[in-house]
BAROTOR-642577 format. One record per residue: residue in one letter; x, y negated, z of N, C-alpha, C, CB in turn. Coordinates in steps of 0.2 Angstrom, whole numbers, padded with zeros to 4 digits, always signed. Glycine has a CB too. Layout:
<pts>
aXYZXYZXYZXYZ...
</pts>
This chain:
<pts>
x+0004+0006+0000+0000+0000+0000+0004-0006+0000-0005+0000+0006x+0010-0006+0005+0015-0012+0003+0017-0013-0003+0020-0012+0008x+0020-0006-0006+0020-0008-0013+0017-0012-0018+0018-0004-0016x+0010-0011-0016+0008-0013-0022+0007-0021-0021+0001-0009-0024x+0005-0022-0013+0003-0030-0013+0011-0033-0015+0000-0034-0003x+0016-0029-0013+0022-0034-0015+0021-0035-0024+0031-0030-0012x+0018-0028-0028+0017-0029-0035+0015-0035-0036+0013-0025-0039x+0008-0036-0032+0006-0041-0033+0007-0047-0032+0003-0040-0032x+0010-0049-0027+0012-0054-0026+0019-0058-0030+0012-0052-0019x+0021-0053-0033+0029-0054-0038+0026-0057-0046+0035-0044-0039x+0019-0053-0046+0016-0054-0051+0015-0063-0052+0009-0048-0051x+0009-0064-0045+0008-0071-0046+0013-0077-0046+0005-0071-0041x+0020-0074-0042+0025-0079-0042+0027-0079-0050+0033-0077-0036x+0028-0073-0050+0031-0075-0060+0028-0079-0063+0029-0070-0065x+0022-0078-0065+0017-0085-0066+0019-0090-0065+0011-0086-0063x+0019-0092-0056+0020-0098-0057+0027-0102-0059+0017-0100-0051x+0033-0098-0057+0039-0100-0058+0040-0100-0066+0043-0095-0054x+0036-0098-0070+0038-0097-0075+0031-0105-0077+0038-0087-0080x+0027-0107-0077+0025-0112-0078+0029-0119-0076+0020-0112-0075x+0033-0118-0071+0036-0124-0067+0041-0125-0074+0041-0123-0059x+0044-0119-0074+0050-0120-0081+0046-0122-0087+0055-0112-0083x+0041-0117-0089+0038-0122-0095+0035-0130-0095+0031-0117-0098x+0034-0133-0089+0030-0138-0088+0036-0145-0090+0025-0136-0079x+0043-0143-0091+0048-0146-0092+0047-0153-0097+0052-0142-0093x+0043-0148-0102+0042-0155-0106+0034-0158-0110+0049-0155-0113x+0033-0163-0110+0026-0163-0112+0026-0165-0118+0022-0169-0108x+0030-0164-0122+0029-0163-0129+0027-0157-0134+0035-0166-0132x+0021-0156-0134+0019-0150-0136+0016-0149-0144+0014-0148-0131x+0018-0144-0148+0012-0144-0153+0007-0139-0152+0015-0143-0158x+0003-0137-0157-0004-0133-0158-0007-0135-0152-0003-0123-0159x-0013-0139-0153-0015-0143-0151-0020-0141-0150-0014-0147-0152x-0022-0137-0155-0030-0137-0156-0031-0128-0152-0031-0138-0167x-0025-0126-0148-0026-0118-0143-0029-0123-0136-0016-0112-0141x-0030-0129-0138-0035-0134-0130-0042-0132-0130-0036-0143-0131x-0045-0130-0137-0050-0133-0140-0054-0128-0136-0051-0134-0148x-0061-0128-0135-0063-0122-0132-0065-0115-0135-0066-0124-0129x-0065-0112-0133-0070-0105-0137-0075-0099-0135-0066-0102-0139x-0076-0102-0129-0081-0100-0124-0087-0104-0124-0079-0100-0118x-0093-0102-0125-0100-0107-0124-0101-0107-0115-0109-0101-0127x-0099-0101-0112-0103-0100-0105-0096-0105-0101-0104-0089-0101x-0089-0106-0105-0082-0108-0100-0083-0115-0101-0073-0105-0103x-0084-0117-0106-0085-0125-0109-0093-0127-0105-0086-0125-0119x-0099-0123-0106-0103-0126-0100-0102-0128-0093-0107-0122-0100x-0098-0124-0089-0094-0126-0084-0088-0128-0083-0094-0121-0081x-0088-0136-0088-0083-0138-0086-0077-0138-0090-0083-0137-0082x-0076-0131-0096-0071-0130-0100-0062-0127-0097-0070-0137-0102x-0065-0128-0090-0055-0125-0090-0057-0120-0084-0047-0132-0086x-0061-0116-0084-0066-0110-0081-0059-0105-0080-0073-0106-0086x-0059-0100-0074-0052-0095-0077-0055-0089-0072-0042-0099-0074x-0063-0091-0067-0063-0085-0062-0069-0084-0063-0060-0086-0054x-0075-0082-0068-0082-0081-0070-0079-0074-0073-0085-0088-0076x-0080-0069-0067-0081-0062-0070-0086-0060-0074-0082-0057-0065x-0089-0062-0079-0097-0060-0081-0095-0057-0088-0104-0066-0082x-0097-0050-0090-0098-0047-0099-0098-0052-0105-0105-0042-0100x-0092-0056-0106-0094-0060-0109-0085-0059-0115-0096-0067-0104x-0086-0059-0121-0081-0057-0122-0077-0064-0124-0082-0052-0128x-0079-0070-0123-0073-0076-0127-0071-0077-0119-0077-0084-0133x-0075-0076-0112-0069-0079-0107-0065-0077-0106-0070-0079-0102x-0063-0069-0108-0054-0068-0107-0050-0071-0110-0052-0062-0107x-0051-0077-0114-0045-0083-0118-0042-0087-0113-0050-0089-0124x-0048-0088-0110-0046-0093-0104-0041-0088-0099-0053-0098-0099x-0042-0081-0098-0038-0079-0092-0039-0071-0093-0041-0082-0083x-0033-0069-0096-0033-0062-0099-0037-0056-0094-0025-0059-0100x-0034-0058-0089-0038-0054-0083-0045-0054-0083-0037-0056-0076x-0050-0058-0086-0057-0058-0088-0060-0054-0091-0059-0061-0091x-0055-0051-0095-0056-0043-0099-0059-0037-0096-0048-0040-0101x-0057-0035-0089-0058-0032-0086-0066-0032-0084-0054-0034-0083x-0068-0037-0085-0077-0036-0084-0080-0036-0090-0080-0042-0080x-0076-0036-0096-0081-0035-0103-0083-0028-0104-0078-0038-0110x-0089-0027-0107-0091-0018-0110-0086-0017-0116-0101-0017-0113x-0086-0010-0115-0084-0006-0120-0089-0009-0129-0087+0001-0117x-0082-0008-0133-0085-0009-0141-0090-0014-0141-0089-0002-0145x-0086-0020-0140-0091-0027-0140-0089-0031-0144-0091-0032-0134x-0091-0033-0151-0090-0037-0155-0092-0045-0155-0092-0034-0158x-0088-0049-0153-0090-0057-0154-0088-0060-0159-0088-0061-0150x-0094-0065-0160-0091-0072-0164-0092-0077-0160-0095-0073-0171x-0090-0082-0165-0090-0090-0162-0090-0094-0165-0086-0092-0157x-0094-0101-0165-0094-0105-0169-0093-0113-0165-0099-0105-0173x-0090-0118-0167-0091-0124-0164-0092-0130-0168-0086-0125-0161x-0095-0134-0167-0095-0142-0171-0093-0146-0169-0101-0144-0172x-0089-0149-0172-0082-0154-0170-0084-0160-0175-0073-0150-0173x-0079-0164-0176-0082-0169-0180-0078-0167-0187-0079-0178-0177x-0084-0172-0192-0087-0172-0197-0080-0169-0202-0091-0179-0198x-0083-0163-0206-0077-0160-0211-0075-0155-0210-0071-0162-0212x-0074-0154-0203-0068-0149-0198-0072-0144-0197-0064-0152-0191x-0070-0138-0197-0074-0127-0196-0067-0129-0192-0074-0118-0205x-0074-0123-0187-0070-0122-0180-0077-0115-0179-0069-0131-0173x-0071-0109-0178-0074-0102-0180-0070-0097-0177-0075-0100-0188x-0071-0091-0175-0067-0087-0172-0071-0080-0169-0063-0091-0167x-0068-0074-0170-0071-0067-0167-0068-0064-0162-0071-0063-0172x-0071-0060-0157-0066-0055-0156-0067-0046-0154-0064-0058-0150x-0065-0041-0153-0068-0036-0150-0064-0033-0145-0070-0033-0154x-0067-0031-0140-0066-0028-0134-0068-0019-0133-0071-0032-0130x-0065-0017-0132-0064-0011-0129-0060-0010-0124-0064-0007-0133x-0061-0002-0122-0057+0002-0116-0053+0007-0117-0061+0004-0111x-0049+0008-0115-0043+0015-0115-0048+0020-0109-0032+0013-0111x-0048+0017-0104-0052+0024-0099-0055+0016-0094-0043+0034-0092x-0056+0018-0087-0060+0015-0084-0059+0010-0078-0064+0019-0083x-0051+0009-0079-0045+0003-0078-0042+0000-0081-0040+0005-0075x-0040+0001-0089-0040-0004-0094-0046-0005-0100-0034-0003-0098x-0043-0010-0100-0048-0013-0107-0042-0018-0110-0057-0019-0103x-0044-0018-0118-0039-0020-0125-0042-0027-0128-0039-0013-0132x-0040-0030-0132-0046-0034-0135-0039-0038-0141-0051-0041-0128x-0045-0040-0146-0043-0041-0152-0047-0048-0154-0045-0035-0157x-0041-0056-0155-0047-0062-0156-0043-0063-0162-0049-0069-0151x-0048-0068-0164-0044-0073-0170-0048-0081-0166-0048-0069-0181x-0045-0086-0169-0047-0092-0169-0044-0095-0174-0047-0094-0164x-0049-0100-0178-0047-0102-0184-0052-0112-0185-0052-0094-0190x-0047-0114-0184-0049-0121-0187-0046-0124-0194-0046-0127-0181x-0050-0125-0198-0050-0131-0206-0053-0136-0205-0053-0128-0213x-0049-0143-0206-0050-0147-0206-0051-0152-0210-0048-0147-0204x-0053-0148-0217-0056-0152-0222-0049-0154-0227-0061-0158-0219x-0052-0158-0233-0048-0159-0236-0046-0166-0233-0051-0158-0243x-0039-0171-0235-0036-0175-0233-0034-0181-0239-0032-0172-0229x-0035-0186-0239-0030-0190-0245-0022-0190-0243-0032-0200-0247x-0020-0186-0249-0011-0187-0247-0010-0195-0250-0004-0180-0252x-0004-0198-0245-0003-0204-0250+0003-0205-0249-0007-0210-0249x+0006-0212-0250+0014-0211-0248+0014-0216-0244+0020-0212-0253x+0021-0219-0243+0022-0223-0238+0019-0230-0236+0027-0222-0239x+0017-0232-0242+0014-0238-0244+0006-0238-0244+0017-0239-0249x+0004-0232-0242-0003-0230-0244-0007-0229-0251-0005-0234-0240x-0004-0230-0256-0005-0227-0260-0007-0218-0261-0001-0229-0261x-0014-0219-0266-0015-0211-0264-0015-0207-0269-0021-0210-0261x-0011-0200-0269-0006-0197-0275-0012-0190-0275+0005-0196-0271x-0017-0189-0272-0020-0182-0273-0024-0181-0265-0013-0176-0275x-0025-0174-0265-0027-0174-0258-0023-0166-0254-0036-0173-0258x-0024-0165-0250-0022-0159-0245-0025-0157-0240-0015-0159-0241x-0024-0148-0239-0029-0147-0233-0023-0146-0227-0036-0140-0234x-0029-0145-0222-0026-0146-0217-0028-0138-0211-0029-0154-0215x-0023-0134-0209-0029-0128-0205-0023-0125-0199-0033-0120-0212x-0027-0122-0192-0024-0121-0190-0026-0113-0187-0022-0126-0187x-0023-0107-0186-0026-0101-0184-0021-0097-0177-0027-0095-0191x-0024-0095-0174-0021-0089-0169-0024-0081-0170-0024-0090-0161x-0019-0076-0169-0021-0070-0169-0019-0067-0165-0020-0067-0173x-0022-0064-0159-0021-0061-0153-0023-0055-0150-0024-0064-0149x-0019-0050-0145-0022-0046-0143-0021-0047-0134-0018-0040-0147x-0025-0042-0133-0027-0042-0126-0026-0036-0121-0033-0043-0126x-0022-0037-0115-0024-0031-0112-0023-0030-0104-0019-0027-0115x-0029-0028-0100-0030-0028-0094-0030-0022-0091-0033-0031-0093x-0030-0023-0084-0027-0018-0081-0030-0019-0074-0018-0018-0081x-0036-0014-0070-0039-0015-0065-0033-0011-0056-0048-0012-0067x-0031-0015-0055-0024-0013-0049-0027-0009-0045-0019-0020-0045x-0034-0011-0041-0038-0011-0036-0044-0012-0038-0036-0015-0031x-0050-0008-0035-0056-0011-0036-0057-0018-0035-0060-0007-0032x-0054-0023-0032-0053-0032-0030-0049-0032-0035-0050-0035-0021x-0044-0031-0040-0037-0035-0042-0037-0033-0048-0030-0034-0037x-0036-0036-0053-0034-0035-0061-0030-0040-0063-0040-0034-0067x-0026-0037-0068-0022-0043-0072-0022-0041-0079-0013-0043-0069x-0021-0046-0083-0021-0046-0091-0017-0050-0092-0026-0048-0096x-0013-0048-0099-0009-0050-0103-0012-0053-0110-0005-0043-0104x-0010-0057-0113-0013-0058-0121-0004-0061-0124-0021-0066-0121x-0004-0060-0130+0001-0061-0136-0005-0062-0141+0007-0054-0138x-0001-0067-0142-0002-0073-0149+0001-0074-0153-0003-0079-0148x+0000-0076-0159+0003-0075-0166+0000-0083-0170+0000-0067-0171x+0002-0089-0168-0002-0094-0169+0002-0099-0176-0003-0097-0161x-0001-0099-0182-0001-0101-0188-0003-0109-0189-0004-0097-0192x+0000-0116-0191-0002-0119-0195+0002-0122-0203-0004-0124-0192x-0004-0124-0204-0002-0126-0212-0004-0133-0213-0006-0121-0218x-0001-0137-0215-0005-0146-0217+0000-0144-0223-0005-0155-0211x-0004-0148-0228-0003-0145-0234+0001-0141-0238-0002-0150-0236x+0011-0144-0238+0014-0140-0240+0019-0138-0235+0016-0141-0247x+0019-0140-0227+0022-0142-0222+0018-0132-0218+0019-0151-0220x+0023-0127-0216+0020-0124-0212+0025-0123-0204+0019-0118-0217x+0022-0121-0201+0024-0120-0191+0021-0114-0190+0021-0126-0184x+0026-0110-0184+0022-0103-0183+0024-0103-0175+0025-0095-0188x+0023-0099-0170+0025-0099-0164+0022-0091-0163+0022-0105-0160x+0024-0089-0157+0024-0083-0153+0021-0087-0144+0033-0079-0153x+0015-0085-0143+0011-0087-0135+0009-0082-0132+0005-0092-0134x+0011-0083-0126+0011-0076-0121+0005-0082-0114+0023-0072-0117x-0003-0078-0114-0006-0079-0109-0004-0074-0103-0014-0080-0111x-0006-0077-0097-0004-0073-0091-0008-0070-0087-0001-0076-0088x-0014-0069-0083-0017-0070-0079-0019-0065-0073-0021-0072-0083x-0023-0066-0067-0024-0063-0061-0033-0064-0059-0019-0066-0055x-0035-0059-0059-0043-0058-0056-0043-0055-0048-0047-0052-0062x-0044-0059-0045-0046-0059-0038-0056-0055-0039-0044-0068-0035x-0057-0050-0037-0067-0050-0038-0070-0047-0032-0070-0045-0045x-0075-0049-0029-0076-0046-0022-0085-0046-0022-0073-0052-0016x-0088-0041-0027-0095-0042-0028-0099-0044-0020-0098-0034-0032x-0095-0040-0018-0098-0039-0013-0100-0047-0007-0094-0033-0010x-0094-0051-0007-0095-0058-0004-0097-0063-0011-0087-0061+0000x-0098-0062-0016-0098-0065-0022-0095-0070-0023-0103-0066-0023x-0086-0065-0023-0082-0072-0022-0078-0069-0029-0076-0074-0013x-0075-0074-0032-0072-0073-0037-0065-0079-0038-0077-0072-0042x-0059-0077-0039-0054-0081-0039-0048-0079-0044-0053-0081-0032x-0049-0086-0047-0044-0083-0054-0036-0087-0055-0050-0085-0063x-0032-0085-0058-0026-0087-0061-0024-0086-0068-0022-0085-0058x-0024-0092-0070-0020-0091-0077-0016-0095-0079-0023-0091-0082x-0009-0094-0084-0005-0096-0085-0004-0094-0094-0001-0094-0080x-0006-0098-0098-0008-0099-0103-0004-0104-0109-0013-0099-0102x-0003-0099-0113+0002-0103-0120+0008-0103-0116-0001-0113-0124x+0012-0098-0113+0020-0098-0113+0023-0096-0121+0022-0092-0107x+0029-0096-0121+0031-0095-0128+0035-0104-0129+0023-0093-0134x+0035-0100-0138+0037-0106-0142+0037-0104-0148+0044-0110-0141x+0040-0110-0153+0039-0109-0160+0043-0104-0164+0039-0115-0162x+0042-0099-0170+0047-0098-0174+0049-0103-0179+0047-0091-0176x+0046-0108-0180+0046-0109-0188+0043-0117-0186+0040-0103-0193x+0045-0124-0185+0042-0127-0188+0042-0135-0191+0039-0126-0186x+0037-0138-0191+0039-0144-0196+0042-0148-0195+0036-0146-0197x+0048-0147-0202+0056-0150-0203+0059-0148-0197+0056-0159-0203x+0059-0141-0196+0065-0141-0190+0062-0145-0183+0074-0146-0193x+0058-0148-0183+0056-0153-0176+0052-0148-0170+0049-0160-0179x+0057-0146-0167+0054-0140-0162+0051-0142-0157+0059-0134-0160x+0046-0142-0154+0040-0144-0148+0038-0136-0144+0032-0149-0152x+0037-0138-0137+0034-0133-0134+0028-0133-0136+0035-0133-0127x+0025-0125-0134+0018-0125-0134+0012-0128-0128+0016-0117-0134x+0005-0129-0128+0002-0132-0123+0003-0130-0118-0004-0133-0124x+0007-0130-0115+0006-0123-0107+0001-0128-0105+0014-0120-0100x-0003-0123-0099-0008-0123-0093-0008-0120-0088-0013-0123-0095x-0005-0120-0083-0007-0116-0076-0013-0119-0075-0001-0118-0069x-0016-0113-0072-0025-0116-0071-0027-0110-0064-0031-0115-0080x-0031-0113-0060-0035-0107-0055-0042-0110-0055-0031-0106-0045x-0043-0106-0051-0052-0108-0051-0056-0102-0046-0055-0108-0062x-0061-0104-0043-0065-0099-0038-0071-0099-0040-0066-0100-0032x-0076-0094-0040-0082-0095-0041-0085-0090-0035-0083-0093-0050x-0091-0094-0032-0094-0091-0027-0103-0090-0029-0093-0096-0020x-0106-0083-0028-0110-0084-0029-0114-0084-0020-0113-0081-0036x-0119-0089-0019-0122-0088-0014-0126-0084-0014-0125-0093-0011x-0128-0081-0007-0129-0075-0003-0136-0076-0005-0127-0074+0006x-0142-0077-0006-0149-0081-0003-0150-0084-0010-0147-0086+0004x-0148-0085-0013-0151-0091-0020-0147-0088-0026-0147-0101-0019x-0152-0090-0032-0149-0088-0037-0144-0093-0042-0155-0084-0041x-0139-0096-0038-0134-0099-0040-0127-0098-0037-0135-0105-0040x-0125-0099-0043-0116-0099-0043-0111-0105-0043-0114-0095-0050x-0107-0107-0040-0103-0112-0040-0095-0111-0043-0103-0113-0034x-0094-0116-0048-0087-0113-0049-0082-0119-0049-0088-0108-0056x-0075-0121-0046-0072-0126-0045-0066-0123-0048-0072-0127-0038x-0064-0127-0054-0057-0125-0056-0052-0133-0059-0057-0118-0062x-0047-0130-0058-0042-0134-0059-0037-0133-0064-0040-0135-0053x-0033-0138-0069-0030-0136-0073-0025-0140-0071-0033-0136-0078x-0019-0140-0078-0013-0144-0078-0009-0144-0070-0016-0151-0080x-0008-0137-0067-0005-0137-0059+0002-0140-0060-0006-0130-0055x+0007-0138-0064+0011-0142-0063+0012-0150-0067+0016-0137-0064x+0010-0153-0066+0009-0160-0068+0006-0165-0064+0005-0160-0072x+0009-0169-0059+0004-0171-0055+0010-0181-0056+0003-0164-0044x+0012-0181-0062+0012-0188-0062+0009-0194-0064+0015-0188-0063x+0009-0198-0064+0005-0203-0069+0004-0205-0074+0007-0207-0069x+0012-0203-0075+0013-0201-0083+0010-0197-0086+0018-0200-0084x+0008-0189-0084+0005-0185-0086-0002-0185-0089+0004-0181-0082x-0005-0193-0086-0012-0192-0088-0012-0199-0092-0017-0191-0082x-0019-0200-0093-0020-0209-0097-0023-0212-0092-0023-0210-0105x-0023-0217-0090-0023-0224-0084-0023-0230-0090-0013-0225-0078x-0029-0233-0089-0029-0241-0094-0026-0246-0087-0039-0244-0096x-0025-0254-0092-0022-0257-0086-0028-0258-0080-0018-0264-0088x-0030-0255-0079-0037-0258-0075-0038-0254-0069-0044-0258-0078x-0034-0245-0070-0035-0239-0065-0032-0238-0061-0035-0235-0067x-0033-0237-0058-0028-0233-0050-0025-0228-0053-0033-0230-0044x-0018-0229-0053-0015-0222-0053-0012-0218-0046-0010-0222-0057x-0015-0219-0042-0016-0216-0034-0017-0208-0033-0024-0219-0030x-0016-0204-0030-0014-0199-0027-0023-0196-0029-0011-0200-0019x-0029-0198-0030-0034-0197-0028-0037-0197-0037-0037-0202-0021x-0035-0202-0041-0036-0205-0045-0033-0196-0050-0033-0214-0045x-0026-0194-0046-0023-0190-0050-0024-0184-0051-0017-0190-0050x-0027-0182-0044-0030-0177-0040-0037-0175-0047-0031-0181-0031x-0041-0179-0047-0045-0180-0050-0045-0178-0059-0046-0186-0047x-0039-0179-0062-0039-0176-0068-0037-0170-0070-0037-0179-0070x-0037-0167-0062-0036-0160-0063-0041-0155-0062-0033-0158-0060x-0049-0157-0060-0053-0153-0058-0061-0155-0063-0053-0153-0050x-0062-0148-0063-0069-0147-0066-0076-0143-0062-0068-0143-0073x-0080-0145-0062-0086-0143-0059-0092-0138-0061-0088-0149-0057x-0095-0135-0060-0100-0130-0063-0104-0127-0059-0096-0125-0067x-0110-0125-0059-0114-0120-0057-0119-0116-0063-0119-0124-0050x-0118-0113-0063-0124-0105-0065-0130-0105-0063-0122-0098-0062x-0136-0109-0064-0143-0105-0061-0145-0097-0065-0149-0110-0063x-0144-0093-0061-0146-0086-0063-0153-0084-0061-0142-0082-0059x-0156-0084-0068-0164-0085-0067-0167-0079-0066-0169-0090-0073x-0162-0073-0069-0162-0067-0071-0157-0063-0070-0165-0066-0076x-0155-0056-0070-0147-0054-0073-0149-0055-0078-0143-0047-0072x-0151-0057-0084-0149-0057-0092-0151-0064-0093-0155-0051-0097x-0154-0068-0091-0155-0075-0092-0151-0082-0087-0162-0075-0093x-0146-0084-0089-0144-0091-0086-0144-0097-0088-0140-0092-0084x-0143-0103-0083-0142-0110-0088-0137-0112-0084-0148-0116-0089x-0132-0115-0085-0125-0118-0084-0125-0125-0084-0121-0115-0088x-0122-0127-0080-0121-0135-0080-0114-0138-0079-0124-0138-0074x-0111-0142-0080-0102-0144-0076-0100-0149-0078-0095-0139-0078x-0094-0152-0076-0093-0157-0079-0087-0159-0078-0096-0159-0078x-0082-0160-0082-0074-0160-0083-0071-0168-0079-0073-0159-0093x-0069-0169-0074-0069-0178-0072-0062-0179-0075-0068-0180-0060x-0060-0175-0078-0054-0178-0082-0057-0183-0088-0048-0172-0087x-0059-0179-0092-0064-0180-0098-0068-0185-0097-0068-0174-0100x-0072-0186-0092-0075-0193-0088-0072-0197-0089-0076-0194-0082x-0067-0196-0086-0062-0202-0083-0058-0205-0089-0056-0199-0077x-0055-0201-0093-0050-0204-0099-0056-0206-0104-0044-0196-0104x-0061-0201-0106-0062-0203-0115-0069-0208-0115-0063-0195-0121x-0071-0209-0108-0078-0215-0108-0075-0221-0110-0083-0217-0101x-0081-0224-0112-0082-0230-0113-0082-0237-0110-0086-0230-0114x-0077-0240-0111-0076-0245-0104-0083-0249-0102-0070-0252-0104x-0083-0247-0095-0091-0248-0092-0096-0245-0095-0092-0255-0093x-0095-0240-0097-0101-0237-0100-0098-0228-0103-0103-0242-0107x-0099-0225-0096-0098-0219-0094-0102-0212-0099-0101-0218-0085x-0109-0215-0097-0116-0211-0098-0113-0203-0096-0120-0211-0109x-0114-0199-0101-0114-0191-0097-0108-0192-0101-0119-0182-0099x-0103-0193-0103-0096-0191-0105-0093-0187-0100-0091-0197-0106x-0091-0181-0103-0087-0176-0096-0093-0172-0097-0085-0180-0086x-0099-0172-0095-0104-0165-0093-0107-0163-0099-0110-0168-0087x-0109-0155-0097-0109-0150-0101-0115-0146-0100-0104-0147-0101x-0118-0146-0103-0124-0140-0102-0125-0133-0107-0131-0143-0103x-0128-0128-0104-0127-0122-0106-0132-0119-0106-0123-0120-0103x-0132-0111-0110-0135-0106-0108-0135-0099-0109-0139-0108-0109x-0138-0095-0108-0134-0088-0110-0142-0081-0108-0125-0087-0102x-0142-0078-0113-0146-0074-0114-0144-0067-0116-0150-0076-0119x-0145-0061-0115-0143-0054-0114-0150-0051-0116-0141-0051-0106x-0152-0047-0122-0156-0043-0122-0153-0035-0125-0162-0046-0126x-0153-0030-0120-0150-0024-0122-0144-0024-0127-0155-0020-0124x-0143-0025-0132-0138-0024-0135-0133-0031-0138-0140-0019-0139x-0137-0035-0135-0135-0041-0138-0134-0046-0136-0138-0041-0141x-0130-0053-0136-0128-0056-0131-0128-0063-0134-0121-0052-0128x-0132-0069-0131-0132-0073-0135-0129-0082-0127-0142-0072-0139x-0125-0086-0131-0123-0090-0128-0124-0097-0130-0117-0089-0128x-0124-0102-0129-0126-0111-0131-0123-0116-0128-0134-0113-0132x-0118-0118-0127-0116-0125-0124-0116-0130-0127-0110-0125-0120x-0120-0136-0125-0117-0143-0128-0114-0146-0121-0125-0148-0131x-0109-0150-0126-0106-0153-0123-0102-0162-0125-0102-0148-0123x-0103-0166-0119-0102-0175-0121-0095-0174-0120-0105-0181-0114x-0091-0175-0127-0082-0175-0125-0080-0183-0126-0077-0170-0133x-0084-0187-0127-0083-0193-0127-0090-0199-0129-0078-0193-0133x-0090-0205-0127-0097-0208-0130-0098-0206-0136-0097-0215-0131x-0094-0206-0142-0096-0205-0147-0097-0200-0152-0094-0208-0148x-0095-0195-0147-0094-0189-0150-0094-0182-0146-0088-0190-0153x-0098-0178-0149-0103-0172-0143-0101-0167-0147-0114-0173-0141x-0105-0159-0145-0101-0156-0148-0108-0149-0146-0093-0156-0145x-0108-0142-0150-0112-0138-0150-0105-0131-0150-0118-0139-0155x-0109-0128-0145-0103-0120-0145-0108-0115-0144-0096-0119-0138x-0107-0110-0150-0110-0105-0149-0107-0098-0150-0115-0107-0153x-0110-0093-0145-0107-0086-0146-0110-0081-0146-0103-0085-0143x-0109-0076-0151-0113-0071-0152-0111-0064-0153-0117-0074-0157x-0113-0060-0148-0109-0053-0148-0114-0048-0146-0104-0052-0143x-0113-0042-0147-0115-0036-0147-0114-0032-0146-0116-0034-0150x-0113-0024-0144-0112-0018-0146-0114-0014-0150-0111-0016-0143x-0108-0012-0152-0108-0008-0158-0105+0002-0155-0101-0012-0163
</pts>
């Protein structure tokens, strides 16, 4: 038994020690591995990492999520971004016996066609623009309480005749306690770097150390879920501050956490709510907040089939729809 907690315990340091080393520099490319790809993770807020529920796009956010998806599950996914730009992606899930589980995604953003021009702005034709990941997954249940997942990534762009490639390794830890309805997650996501990219100009990938709990109460049919992103980052500089903001300990504190609850109206039917105070805080409107940051949701299960919907305020002017859809096969 000491064994293993020490496994465990060497496991989580890795994580984090190896975030501290990736978190060295804030110049990152593939930008668009931020974006989201969960209906039920982006309803609660977007940086979700400890929501154990059969859902096949949450284990992106935290490989150890795997662990609670069914056998031979086929997802898709779709998103609406602004105007021009596909944003799309699949994945499938299965098991080796009845402590692992495997998984297979793709994510895929085209950003329409572009005017190329030169330097003077003159315009010489046009170019597209696209960027993709290919991934595999794999988890591993240590304890009936404790799983961990692994993912490797194979992440491609292309703008026009300009291509970049990279290799990302996600990390992650599932804490699950049906029984107090506590749930407590870790993830360390987009480690790696680039093989390949544009002009020789090499940039780290987005890393993210991220944890997060989810409790459901004893007595009511809601779930709470509190998570936090960007753990090694806690300077000023890290975030954006107009000349008007506090950049205070509380102000910094603040662009690291997201908020969420689950009303569970049914096991097969919920509605989701959250709301990202980073995203609040950076991309409103001066003096004029409205919902910017919050997110609504929902999620439907009928026997073989698994249906998700979040909209979401990413800015005053510009909202967003995420949709997922899976099955078994």
């Amino acid at each position: 038994m000491k064994k293993r907690v020490a496994k465990y315990l060497l496991t989580a340091a890795a994580i984090i020690v190896t975030a501290g080393l990736q978190a060295q520099s804030l110049e990152s490319s593939f930008e668009f591995l931020k974006l989201p790809v969960s209906a039920h993770n982006s309803s609660l807020g977007g940086k979700t990492v400890s929501v154990a529920d059969p859902d096949p796009t949450l284990f992106i956010a935290n490989p150890a999520l795997l662990s609670a998806v069914d056998s031979r599950l086929l997802g898709l996914n779709a998103m609406t971004w602004f105007s021009g730009t596909t944003i799309a992606g699949a994945q499938f899930c299965n098991s080796f016996d009845g402590r692992s589980n495997y998984a297979f995604n793709a994510r895929y953003v085209n950003y329409g066609r572009m005017d190329e021009t030169t330097a003077d702005g003159t315009v010489i034709g046009t170019f597209n623009a696209k960027d993709m990941a290919l991934g595999v997954s794999f988890s591993y249940l240590f304890t009936d309480c404790l799983s961990g997942g692994v993912s490797g990534n194979f992440i491609y762009s292309r703008y026009s005749t300009l291509t970049s490639a990279a290799i990302g390794v996600d990390l992650g830890l599932l804490y699950s306690n049906p029984d107090e309805g506590l749930d407590i997650g870790l993830a360390a996501t987009n480690l790696g770097g680039q093989i390949k990219a544009f002009e020789n100009t090499f940039q780290k990938l987005p890393f993210d150390l991220c944890a997060g709990i989810t409790w459901k109460l004893a007595h009511a049919p809601l779930r709470l879920t509190l998570s936090m992103d960007n753990l090694t980052r806690w300077k000023s500089d890290d975030f954006h501050f107009t000349d008007e903001d506090s950049t205070g300990f509380g102000e910094i504190l603040k662009r690291h956490v997201s908020l969420g609850a689950d009303l569970l109206l049914t096991e097969r039917f919920h509605i989701s709510a959250g709301c990202n105070l980073r995203t609040r805080a950076e991309l409103a409107g001066q003096g004029s907040k409205g919902l910017t940051g919050f997110s609504l949701g929902t999620g439907l299960r009928l026997g073989r089939i698994m249906f998700e919907l979040s909209y979401g305020k990413y800015q005053v002017s510009e909202s967003s729809l995420i949709c997922n859809f899976a099955f078994s096969i």
